[in-house]
C-alpha positions as CSV (number, residue, x, y, z in Angstrom):
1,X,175.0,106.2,83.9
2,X,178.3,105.8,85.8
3,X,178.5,107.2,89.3
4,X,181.6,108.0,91.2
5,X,182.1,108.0,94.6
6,X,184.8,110.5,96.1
7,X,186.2,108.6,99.4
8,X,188.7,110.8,100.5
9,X,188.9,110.5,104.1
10,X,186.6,108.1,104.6
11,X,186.9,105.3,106.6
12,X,186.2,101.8,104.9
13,X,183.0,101.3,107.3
14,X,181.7,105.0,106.4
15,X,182.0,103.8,102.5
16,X,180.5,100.2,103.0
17,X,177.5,102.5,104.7
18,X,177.6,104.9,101.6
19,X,177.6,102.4,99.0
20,X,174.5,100.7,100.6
21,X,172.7,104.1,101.0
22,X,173.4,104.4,97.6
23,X,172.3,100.5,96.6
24,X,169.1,101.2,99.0
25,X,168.5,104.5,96.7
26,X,168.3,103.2,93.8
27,X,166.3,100.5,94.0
28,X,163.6,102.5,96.4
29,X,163.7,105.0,93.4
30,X,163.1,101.9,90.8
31,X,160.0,100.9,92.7
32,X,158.9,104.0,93.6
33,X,158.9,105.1,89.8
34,X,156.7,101.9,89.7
35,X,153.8,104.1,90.3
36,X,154.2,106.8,87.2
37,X,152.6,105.0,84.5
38,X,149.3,104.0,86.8
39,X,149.7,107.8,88.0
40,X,149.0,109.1,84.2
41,X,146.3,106.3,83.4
42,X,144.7,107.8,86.8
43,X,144.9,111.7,85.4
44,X,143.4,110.3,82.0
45,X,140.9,108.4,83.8
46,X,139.9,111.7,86.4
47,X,139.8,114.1,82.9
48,X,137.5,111.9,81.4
49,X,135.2,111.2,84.4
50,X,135.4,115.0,85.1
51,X,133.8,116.3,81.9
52,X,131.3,113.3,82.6
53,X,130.2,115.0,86.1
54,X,130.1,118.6,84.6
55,X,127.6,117.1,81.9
56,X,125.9,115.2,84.6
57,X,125.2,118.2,86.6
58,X,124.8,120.8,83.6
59,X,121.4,117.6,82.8
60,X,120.4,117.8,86.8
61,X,120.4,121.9,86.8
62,X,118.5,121.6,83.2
63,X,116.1,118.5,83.9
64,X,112.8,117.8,85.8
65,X,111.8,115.6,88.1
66,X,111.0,113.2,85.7
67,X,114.3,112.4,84.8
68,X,115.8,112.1,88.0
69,X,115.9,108.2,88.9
70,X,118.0,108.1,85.4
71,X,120.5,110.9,86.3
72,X,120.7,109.3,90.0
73,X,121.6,105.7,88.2
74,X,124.5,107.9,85.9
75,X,126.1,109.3,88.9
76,X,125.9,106.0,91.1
77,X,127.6,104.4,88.4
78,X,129.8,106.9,87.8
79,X,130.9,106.8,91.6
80,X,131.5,103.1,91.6
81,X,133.8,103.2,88.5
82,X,135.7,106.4,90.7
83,X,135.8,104.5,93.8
84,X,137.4,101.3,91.6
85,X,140.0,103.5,90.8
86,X,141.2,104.8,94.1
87,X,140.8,101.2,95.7
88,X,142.5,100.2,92.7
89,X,145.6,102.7,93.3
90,X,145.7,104.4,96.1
91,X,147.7,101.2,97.1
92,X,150.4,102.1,95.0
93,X,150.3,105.9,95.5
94,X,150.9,104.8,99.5
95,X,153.6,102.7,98.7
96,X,155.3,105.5,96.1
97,X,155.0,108.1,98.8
98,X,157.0,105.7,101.6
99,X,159.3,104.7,99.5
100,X,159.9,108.3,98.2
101,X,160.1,109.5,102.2
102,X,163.1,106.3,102.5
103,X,164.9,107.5,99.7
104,X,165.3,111.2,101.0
105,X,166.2,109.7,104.6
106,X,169.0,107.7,102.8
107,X,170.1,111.0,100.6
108,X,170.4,113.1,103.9
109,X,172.3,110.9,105.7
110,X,175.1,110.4,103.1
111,X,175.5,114.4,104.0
112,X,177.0,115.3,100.5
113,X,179.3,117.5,99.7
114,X,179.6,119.3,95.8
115,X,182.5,118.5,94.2
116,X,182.8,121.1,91.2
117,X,180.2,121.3,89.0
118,X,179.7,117.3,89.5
119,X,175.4,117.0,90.3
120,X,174.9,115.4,93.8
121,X,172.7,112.9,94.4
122,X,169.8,115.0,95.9
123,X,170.2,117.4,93.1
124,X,170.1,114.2,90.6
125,X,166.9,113.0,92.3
126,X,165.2,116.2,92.7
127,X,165.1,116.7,89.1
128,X,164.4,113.2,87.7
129,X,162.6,111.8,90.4
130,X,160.5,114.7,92.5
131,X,158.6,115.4,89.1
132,X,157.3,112.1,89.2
133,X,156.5,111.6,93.0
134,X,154.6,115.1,92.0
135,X,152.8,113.9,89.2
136,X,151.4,110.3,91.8
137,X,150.6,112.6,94.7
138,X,148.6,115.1,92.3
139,X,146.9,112.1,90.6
140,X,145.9,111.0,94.0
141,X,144.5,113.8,95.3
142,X,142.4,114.7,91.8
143,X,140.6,111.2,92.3
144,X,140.2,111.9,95.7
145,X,138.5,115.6,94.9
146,X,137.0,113.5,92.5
147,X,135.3,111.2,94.9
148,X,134.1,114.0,97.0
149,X,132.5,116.1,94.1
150,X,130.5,113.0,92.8
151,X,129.4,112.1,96.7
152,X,128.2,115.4,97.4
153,X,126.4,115.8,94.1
154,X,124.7,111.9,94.4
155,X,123.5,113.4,97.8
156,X,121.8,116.7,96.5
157,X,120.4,114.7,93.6
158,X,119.3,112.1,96.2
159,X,117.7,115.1,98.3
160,X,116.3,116.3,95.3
161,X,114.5,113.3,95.1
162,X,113.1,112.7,98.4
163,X,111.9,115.9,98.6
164,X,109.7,115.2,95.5
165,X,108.9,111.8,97.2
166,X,107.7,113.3,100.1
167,X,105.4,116.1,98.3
168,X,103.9,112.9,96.4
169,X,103.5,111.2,100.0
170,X,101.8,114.4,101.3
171,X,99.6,114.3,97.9
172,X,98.4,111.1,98.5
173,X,97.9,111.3,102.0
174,X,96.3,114.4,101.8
175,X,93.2,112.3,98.9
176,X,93.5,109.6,101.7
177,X,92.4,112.4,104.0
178,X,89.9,113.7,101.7
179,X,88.6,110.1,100.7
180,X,88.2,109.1,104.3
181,X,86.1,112.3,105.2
182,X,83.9,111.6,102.6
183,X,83.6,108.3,103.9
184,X,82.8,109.8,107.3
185,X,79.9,111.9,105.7
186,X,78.3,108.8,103.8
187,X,78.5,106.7,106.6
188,X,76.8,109.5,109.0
189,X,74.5,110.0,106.5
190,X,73.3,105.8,106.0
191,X,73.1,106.1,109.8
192,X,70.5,109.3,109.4
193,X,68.9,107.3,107.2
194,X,69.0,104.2,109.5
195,X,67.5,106.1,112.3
196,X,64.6,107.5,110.3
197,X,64.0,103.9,109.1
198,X,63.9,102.1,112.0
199,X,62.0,104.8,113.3
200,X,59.0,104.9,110.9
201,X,58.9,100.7,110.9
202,X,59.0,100.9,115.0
203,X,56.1,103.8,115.5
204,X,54.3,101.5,112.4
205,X,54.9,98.3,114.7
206,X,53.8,100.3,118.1
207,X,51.1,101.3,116.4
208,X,49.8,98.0,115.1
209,X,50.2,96.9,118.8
210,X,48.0,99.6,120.4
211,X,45.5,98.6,117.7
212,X,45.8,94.6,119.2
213,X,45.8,96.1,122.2
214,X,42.5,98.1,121.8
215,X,40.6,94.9,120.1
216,X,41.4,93.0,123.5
217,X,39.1,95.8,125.5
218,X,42.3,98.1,126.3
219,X,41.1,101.6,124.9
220,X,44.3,103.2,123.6
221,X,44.2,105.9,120.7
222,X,46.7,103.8,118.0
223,X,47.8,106.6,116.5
224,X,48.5,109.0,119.6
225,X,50.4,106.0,121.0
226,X,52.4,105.7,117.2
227,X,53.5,109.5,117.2
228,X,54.0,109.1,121.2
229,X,56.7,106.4,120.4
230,X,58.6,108.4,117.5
231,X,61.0,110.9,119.7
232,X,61.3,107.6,122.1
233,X,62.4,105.1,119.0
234,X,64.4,107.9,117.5
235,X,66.2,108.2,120.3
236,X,67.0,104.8,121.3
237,X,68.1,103.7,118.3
238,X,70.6,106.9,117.6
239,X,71.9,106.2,121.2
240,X,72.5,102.4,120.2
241,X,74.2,103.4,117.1
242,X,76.6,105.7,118.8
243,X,77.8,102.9,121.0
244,X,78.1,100.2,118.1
245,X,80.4,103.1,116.6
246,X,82.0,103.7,119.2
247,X,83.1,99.9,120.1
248,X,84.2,99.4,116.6
């Protein structure tokens, strides 16, 4: 479209300024409109991976545990491909935003005036290039919301998780528990058993050697000196037992 620029009383410095304000304008608008077609594949692209989270968490309100490692995987990936799209354009949406922020310095310092009903430039630019500036920045920040609604919903799925994991852990810990103090009894028990053994075969022994000992002219009752030696042997060999345990 042709533009005209009124110069009436304008020095030829002040219009070599506004004709590059002008030049500057036009090409910051051209590569700030760079940005609109990446700016609607980004709202397609947030629509789509919105429905996917609402399903997502519609599965992790409906589902068990068992199905949590799969939903987890689903919403990891589905954060990677969102991330990939805001380090993919977030780039661009920077660069559209400082290029948008030069082109309204330029406009304000050409300090316009309306000539008729002839548009200026700011009111040109406000209605074919704000809308799309509008349309970047809202695509922006709906990946960014996006971002943060996947994050916070990986992390309570995540929580979910562990807090299953750690009632298994106490599960298992708790048989452990239960495994071990049965261990405890059995082993208490075979030393019981131990004691009474050793016991009866040592009285039996002590025994057999009052008996020697009485053949050799030493008169000794055998089996007085047998059931003498029982509390004696008993004791002993608990006592012994106790430390073995104990340096073990």
């Amino acid at each position: 479209s042709a533009l005209q620029l009124v110069t009436r009383g304008l020095s030829s410095r002040e219009v070599g300024r506004a004709v590059q304000a002008l030049l500057e304008i036009e090409c910051y608008r051209m590569m700030a409109l760079l940005s609109l077609p990446l700016a609607r594949d980004v709202h397609r692209f947030v629509t789509g991976a919105e429905t996917e989270l609402a399903q997502l968490t519609e599965d992790c309100l409906a589902s068990g545990p068992s199905r949590d490692d799969e939903l987890l995987a689903r919403l990891v990936d589905l954060a990677a491909r969102v991330e990939r799209s805001v380090a993919g354009s977030q780039y661009r949406f920077s660069a559209a935003d400082a290029y948008y922020a030069i082109i309204q310095q330029r406009v304000a310092g050409l300090e316009e005036t309306a000539v008729g009903e002839l548009p200026t430039i700011a009111a040109f630019l406000d209605r074919r290039l704000a809308p799309a500036m509008r349309t970047c920045t809202s695509a922006d920040a709906r990946q960014e919301a996006l971002s943060g609604r996947v994050s916070r919903t990986v992390d309570l799925l995540r929580t979910r998780v562990d807090v299953a994991t750690e009632a298994e852990s106490k599960r298992i810990l708790a048989a452990l528990n239960r495994r071990a103090g049965l261990q405890l009894r059995l082993q208490q028990a075979v030393e019981a058993f131990s004691v009474a053994a050793i016991t009866y075969y040592g009285s039996s022994l002590v025994g057999d050697l009052a008996r020697g000992a009485d053949r050799l002219g030493l008169a000794l009752d055998a089996e007085l000196v047998g059931w003498l030696s029982i509390p004696l042997i008993a004791l002993v060999t608990w006592v012994s037992l106790r430390r073995l345990r104990r340096r073990l």
